[in-house]
C-alpha positions as CSV (number, residue, x, y, z in Angstrom):
1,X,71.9,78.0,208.3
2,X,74.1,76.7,205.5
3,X,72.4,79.0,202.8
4,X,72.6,82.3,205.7
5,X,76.7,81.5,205.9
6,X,76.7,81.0,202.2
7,X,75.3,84.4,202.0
8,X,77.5,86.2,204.9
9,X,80.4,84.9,203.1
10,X,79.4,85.8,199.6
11,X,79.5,89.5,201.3
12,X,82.5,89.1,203.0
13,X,84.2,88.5,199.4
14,X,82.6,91.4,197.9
15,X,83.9,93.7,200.6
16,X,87.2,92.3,200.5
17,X,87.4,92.8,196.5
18,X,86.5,96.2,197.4
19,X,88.9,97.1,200.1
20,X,91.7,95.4,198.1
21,X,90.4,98.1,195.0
22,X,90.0,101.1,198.0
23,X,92.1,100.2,200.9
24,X,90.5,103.6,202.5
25,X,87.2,101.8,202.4
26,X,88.4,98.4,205.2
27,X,87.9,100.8,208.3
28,X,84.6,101.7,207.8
29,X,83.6,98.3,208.0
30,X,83.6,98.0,211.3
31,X,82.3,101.6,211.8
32,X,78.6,103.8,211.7
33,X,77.1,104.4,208.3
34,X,77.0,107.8,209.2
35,X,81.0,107.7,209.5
36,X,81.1,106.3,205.7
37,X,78.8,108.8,204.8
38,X,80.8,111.8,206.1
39,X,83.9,110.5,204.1
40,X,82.1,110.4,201.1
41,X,81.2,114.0,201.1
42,X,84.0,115.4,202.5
43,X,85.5,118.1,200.5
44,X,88.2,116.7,198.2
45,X,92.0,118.0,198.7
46,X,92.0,120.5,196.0
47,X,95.5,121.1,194.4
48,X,96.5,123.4,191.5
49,X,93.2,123.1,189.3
50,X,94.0,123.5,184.7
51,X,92.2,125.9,183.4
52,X,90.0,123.1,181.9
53,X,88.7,122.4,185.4
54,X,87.9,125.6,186.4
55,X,85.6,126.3,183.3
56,X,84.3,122.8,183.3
57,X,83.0,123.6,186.9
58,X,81.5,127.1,185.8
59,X,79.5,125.1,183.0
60,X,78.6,122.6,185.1
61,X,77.3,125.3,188.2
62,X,75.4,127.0,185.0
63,X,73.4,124.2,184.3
64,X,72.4,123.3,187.8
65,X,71.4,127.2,188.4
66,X,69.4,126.7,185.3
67,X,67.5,123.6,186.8
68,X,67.2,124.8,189.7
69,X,65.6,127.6,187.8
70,X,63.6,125.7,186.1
71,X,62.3,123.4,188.5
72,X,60.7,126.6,190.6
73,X,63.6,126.6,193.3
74,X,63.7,129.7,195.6
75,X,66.9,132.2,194.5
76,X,67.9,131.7,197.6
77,X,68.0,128.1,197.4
78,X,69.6,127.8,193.8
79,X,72.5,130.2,195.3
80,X,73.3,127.6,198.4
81,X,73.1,124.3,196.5
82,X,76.1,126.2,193.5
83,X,78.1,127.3,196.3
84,X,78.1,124.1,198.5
85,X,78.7,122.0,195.5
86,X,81.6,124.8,194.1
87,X,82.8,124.4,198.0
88,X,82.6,120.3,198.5
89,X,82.6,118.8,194.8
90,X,80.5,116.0,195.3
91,X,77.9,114.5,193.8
92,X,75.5,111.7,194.4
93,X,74.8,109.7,190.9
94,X,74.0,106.4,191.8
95,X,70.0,106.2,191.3
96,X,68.0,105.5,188.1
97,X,65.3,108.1,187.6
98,X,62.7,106.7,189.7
99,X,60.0,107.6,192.7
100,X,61.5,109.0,195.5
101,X,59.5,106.5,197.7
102,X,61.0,103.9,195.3
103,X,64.2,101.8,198.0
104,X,66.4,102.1,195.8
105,X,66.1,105.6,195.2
106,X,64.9,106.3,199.2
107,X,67.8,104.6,201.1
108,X,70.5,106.4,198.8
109,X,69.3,109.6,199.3
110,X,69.6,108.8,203.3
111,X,72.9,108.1,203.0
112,X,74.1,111.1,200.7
113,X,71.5,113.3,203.5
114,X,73.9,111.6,206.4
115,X,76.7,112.6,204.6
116,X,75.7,116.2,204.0
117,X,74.6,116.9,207.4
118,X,77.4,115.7,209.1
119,X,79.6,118.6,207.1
120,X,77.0,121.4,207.9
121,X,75.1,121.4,204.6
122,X,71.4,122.2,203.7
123,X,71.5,121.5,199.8
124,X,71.4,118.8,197.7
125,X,71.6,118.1,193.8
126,X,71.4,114.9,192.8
127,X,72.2,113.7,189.1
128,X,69.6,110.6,188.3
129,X,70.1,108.2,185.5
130,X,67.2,108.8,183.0
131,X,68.5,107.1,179.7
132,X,67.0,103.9,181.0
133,X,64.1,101.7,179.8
134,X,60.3,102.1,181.9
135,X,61.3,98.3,182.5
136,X,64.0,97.0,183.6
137,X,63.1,93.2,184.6
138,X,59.4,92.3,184.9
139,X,57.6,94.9,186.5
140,X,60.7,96.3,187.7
141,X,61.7,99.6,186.9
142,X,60.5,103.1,187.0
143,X,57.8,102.5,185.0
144,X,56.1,100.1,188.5
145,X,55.8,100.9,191.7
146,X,55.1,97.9,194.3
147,X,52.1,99.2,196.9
148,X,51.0,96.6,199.7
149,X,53.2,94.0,198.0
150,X,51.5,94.7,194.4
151,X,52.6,95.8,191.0
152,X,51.3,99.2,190.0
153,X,51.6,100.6,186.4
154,X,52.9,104.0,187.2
155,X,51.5,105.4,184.2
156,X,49.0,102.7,182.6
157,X,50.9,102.1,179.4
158,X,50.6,98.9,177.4
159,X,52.8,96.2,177.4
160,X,53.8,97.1,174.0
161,X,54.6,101.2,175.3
162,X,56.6,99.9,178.1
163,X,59.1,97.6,176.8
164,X,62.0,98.7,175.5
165,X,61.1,102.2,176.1
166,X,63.0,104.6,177.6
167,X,62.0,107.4,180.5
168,X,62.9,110.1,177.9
169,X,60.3,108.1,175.6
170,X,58.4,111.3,173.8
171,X,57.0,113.5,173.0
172,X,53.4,112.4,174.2
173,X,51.0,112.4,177.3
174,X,52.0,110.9,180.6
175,X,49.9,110.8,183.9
176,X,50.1,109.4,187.0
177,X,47.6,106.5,186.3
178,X,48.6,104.5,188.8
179,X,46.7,101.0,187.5
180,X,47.3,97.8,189.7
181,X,48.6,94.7,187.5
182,X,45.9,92.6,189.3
183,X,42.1,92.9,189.7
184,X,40.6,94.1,192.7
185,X,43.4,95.7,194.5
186,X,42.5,99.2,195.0
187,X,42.3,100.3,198.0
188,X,43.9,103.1,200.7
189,X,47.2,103.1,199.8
190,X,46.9,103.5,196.6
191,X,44.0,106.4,197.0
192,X,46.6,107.8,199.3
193,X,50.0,107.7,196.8
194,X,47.7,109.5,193.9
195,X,47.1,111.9,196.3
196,X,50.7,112.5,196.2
197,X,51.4,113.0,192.8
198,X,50.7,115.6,189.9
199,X,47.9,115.5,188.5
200,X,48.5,117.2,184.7
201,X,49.6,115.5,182.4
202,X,53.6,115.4,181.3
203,X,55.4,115.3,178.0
204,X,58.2,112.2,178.3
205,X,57.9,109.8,181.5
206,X,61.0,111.5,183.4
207,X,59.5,114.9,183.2
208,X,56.5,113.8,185.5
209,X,58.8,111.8,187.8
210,X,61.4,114.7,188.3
211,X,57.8,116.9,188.7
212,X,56.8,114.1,191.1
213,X,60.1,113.9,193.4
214,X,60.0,117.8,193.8
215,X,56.0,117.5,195.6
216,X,57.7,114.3,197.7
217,X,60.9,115.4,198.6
218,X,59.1,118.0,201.7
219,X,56.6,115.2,202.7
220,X,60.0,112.7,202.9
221,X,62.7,114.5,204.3
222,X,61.1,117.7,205.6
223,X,62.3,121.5,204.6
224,X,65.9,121.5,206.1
225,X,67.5,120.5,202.7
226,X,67.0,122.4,199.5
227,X,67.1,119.7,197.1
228,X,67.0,119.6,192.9
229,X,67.4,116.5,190.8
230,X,69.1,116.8,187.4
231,X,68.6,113.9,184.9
232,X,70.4,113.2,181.0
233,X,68.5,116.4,179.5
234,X,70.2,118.9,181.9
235,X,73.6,116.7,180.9
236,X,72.2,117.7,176.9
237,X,72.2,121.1,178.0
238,X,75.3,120.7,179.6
239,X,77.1,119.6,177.0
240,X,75.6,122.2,174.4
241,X,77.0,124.8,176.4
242,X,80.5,123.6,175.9
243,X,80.1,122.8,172.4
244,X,78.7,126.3,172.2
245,X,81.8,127.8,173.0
246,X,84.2,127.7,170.2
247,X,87.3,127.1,173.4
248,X,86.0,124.8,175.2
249,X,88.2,121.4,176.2
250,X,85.2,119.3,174.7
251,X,84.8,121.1,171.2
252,X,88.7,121.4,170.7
253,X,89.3,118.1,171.5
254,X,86.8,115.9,171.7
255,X,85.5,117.2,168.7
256,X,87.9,118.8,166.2
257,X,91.1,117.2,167.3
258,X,91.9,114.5,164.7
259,X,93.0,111.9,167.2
260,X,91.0,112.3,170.5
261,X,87.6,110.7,170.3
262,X,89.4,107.8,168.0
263,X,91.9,107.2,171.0
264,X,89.2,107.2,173.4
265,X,87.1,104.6,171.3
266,X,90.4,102.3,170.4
267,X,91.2,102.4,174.4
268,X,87.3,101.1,175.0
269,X,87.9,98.2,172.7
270,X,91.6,97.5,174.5
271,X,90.2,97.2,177.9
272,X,87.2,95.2,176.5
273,X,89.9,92.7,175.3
274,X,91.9,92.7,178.3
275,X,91.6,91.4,182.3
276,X,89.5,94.2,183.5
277,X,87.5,93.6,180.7
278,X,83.4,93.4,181.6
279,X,82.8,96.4,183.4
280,X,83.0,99.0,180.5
281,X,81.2,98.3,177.8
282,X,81.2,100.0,174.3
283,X,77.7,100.6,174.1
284,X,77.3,103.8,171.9
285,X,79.6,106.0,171.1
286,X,79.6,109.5,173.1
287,X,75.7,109.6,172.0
288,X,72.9,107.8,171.9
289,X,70.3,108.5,169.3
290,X,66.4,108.3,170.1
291,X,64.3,107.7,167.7
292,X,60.4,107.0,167.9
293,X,60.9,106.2,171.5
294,X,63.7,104.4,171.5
295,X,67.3,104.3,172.5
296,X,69.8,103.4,169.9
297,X,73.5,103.0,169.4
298,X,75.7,104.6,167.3
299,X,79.1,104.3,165.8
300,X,81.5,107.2,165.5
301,X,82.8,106.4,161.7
302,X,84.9,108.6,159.5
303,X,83.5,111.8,161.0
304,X,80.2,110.4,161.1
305,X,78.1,109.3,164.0
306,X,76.1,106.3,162.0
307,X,73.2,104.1,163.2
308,X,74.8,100.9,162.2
309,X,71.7,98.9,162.3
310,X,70.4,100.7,159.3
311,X,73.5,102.2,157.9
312,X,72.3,105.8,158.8
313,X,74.6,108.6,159.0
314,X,72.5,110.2,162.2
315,X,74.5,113.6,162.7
316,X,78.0,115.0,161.6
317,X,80.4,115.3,164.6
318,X,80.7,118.7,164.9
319,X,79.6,121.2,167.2
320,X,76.7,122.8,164.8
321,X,75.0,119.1,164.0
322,X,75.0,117.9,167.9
323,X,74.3,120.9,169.4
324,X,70.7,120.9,167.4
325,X,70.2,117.2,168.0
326,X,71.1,117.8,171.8
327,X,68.3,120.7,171.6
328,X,65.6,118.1,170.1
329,X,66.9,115.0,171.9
330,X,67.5,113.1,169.4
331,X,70.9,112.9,170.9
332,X,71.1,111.9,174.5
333,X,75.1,112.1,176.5
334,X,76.3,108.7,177.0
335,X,77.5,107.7,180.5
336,X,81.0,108.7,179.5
337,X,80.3,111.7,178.4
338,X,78.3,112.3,181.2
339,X,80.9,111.6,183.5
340,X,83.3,113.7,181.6
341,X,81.1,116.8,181.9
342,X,79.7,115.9,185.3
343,X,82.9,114.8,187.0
344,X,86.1,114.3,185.2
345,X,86.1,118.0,183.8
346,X,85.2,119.7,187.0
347,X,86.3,117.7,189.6
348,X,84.0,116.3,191.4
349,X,83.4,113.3,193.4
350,X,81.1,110.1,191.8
351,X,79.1,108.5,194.0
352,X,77.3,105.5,192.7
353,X,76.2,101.6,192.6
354,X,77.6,98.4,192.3
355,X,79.1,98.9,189.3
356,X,80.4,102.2,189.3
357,X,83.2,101.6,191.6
358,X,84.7,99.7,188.7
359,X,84.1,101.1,185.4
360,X,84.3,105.0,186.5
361,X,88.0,104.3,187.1
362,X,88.4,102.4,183.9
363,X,86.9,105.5,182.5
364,X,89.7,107.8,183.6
365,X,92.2,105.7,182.3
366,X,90.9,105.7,179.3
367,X,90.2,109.0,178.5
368,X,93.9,109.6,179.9
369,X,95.7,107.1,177.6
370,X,94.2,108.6,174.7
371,X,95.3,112.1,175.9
372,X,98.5,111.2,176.8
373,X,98.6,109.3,173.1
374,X,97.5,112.6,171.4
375,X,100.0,114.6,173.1
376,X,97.9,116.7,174.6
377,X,96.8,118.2,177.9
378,X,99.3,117.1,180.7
379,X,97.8,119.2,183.2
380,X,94.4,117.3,183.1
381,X,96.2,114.4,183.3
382,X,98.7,114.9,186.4
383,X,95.2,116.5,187.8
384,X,93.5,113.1,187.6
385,X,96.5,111.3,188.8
386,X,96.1,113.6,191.5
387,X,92.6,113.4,192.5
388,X,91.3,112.8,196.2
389,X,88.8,109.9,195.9
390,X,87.3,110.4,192.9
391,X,84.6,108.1,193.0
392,X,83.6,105.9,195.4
393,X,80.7,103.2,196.3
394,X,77.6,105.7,197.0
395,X,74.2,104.1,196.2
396,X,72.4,101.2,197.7
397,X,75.4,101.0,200.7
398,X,71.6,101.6,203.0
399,X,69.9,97.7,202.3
400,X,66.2,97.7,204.2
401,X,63.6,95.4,204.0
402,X,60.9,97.8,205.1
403,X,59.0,99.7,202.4
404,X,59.6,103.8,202.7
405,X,56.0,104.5,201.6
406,X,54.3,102.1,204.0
407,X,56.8,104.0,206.7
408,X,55.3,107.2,205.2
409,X,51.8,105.9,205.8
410,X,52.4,104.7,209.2
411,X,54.3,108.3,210.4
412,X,57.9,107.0,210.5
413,X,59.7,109.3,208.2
414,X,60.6,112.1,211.0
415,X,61.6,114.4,208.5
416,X,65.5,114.6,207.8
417,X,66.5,114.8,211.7
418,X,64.3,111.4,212.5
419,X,65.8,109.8,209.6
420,X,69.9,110.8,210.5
421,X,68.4,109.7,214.0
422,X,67.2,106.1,213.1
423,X,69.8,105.6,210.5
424,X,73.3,107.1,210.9
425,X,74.5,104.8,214.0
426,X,73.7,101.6,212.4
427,X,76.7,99.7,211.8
428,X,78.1,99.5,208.5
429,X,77.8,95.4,208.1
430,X,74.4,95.9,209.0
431,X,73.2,98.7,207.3
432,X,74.3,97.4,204.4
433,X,72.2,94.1,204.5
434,X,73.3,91.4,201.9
435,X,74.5,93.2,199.4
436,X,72.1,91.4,197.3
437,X,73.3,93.7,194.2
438,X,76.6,92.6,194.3
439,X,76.9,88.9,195.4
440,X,74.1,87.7,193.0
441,X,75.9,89.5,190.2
442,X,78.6,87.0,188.1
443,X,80.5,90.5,187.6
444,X,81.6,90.5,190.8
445,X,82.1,86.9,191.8
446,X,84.4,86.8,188.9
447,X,86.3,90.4,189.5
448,X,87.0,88.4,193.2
449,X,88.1,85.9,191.3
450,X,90.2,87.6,189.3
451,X,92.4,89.3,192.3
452,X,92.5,86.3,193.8
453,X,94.9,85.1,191.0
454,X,96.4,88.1,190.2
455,X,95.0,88.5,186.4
456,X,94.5,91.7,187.9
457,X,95.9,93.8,190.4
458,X,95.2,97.6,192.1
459,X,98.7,98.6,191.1
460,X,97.7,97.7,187.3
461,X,97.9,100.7,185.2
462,X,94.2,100.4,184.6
463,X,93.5,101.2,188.3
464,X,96.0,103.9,188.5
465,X,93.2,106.9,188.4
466,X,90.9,105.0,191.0
């Protein structure tokens, strides 16, 4: 009993931190999912939009028509999932790359399907982490899948292929291979989930799982949803296009302005030194470089992004030398650069995980210090002062013990009305289980320690685009 109050109250202090952060959040608490849900895809107040924003969205409904394209979506559908996300500016982008029947990835897209179909909607793009490794702890990540209780090598790599390596690992030959960790454990299920998958073979891991969630998504959820994934390479094609155009905000400023990208880098390094440091880390700057597999940082030094490591200048940073790495992927977006071409440019609502709620608003303030320290752009910066929630707490808020493809094998799926059914008038406290992600993580036991005495405060000016 001890250990189950220990736990309740652990929870209790997470949700406080996160009301004091989002006062908007504390009534939901006591509320249906489904009512959370609806507020995080409601359209956002739209005021006067910058020019920047406007384009920024065009790009942005470019590249999902593209994918949609791509991915062998109907006309039909591609035109209703641009003009509900042109019309509600939201987007779910809490989930690594992984399995649709995969909980993590399964009880977030409930959620963002509770949310949509409370406003009407029968589309729905979601952007999926793919920069990260196969593994992520042992035999945790997208490279396993857990059937019956056991580990499963999605696709039968060594040891030695798996660790360290990314899901944009390639070129090479990836299948489906489905191998159990442990001798004689075939059986059914596992006859049943291959069943499920494509067969061919793919050129980098997240091309067969992308290929994979688009034959799962029907069998999951049913037909009333049009749905299309986007992962890191449609963000490297995003971003070419606006460093293809000699006007855009991100090749005038982030590139050839003098001052910009070194503002944005110097503001990283501040907030890393101060009290909100933690939660936005410096990892690579604007790129990451991938080389034989592998992701790697870089430094952004005298006009040079450089491979410290080694010393290698890896690319100029200018529009002609990314733009061809981007085409190769060489060069993968980093998170912030994501976020500026996925959300902060355009927008558009963030929804995502445990850590998101913090660093995307650290973000905003960063990339807003170093315009306002340039000089430039005050209309992009009174519109981020002015956005309507623009992010929020998205991904794993659904916390369920009960695996989705064991629910698939037994006929409880229902399709999307079954699931809104079973799942949208659970309570919030209890839909959202323990919270495991956040109260076992020393980032946020020490964030609630933080506003408990006051090193930091929602009226900071580091929270002031939250």
């Amino acid at each position: 009993m001890d250990e189950l109050t220990a736990d309740a109250d652990a929870k209790q202090a997470v949700l406080g931190s996160l009301a004091t952060l989002y006062p908007w959040m504390r009534p939901y608490y006591s509320r249906r999912v489904r009512d959370y849900a609806s507020r995080l895809f409601e359209a956002p107040l739209q005021n006067a939009e910058p020019d920047i924003r406007r384009r920024s969205l065009a790009k942005l409904l470019d590249t999902i028509r593209n994918a949609g394209k791509r991915n062998g979506l109907t006309v039909k559908a591609v035109s209703q999932i641009c003009s509900e996300l042109e019309e509600r500016r939201v987007l779910q982008t809490g989930p690594h790359l992984f399995l649709l029947l995969e909980p993590e990835a399964y009880y977030t897209h409930i959620l963002s399907l509770l949310g949509l179909s409370a406003h009407g909607c029968s589309s729905y793009v979601s952007y999926a982490v793919s920069t990260v490794s196969l593994v992520e702890k042992p035999r945790k990540g997208p490279g396993w899948f857990t059937v019956d209780g056991k580990p499963i090598n999605v696709f039968g790599l060594s040891r030695s292929r798996m660790i360290g390596y990314s899901l944009l690992t390639g070129p090479g030959s990836y299948r489906f291979e489905l191998v159990p960790a442990e001798p004689n454990t075939e059986g059914d299920a596992l006859t049943q989930l291959r069943s499920l998958l494509p067969r061919t073979p793919f050129e980098r891991p997240s091309h067969a799982i992308k290929a994979a969630n688009l034959m799962l998504w029907p069998k999951l959820f049913g037909g009333s949803f049009a749905f299309l994934q986007i992962d890191d390479e449609d963000i490297a094609d995003l971003v070419a296009d606006h460093l293809s155009d000699d006007d855009s905000w991100l090749r005038t400023r982030l590139l050839e302005d003098p001052k910009l990208a070194s503002n944005i880098v110097a503001g990283l390094d501040r907030l890393a030194a101060g009290p909100w440091s933690g939660w936005l880390a410096r990892g690579t700057d604007f790129f990451w470089f991938y080389e034989n597999g592998k992701r790697l940082p870089l430094r952004l030094i005298a006009g040079d992004l450089v491979h410290t490591a080694t010393g290698m200048k890896v690319a100029r940073f200018t529009a002609s030398d990314i733009i061809e790495r981007l085409a190769n992927r060489s060069l993968i977006p980093n998170l912030l650069l994501m976020f500026l071409v996925l959300s902060i440019l355009p927008g558009v609502r963030a929804l995502g995980g445990s850590y998101q709620p913090l660093y995307y608003p650290l973000m905003r303030y960063v990339v807003c210090q170093a315009l306002e320290t340039a000089g430039v752009d005050e209309d992009l910066c009174q519109a981020l002062a002015a956005d309507d929630v623009p992010g929020a707490w998205g991904h794993r808020v659904i916390e369920c013990d009960e695996a989705p493809f064991q629910q698939f094998l037994d006929g409880r799926n229902g399709g999307t009305s079954g699931l809104i059914d079973r799942f949208g008038d659970i309570p919030f406290a209890r839909a959202s289980g323990s919270m495991s992600s956040f109260v076992t993580d020393p980032s946020w036991q020490g964030l609630s320690s933080r506003l408990r005495q006051g090193m930091i405060a929602p009226t900071d000016a580091e929270w002031a685009f939250a």
